[in-house]
N, C-alpha and C positions, 0 to 999 in steps of 0.2 A: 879154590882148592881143585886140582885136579885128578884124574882118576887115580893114578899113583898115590897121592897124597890120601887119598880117602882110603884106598885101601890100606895101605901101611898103618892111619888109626883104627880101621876096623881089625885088623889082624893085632896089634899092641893092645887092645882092649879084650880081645877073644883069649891072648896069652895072658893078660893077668887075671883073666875069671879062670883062668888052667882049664880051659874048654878045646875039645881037639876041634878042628873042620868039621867034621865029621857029627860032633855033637849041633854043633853050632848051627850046620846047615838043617839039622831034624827041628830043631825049636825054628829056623824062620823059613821052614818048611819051602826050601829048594834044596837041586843037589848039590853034593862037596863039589862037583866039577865048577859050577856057577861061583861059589861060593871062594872057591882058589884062585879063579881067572877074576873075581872081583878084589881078593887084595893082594891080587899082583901086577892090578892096572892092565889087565887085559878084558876085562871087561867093559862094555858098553853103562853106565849108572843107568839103571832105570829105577825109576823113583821108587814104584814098590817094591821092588826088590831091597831096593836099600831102607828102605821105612821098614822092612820085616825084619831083614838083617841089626837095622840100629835097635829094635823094640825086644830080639833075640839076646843081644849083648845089654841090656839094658841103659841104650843112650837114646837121647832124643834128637830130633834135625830141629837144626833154623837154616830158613832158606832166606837170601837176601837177593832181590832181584837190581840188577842194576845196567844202565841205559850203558851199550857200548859209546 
């Protein structure tokens, strides 16, 4: 999955809890600016951001490591 793709789920899961940005970024406590540039794949994923973000919307991560 990549940043696009991640963000697109986090923003599809943000619109069906009908939570603005703005709410969204106060519960996983960064800013709306962070939090737009992450589901429009202009952001960089950094874990905890995204582990605050998914635990905000109430989703969980699975991370799968895998040998290029």
């Amino acid at each position: 999955m990549d940043a696009a793709q991640i963000g697109a789920a986090l923003r599809a899961r943000r619109h069906a809890l009908d939570l603005t940005q703005v709410e969204t970024a106060d519960l996983a406590d960064i800013s709306p600016r962070v939090l737009s540039d992450l589901e429009n794949g202009r952001e960089t994923v950094r874990l905890d951001i995204l582990a605050a973000v998914a635990n905000a919307l109430g989703l969980s991560l699975n991370l799968t490591v895998q040998a290029p």
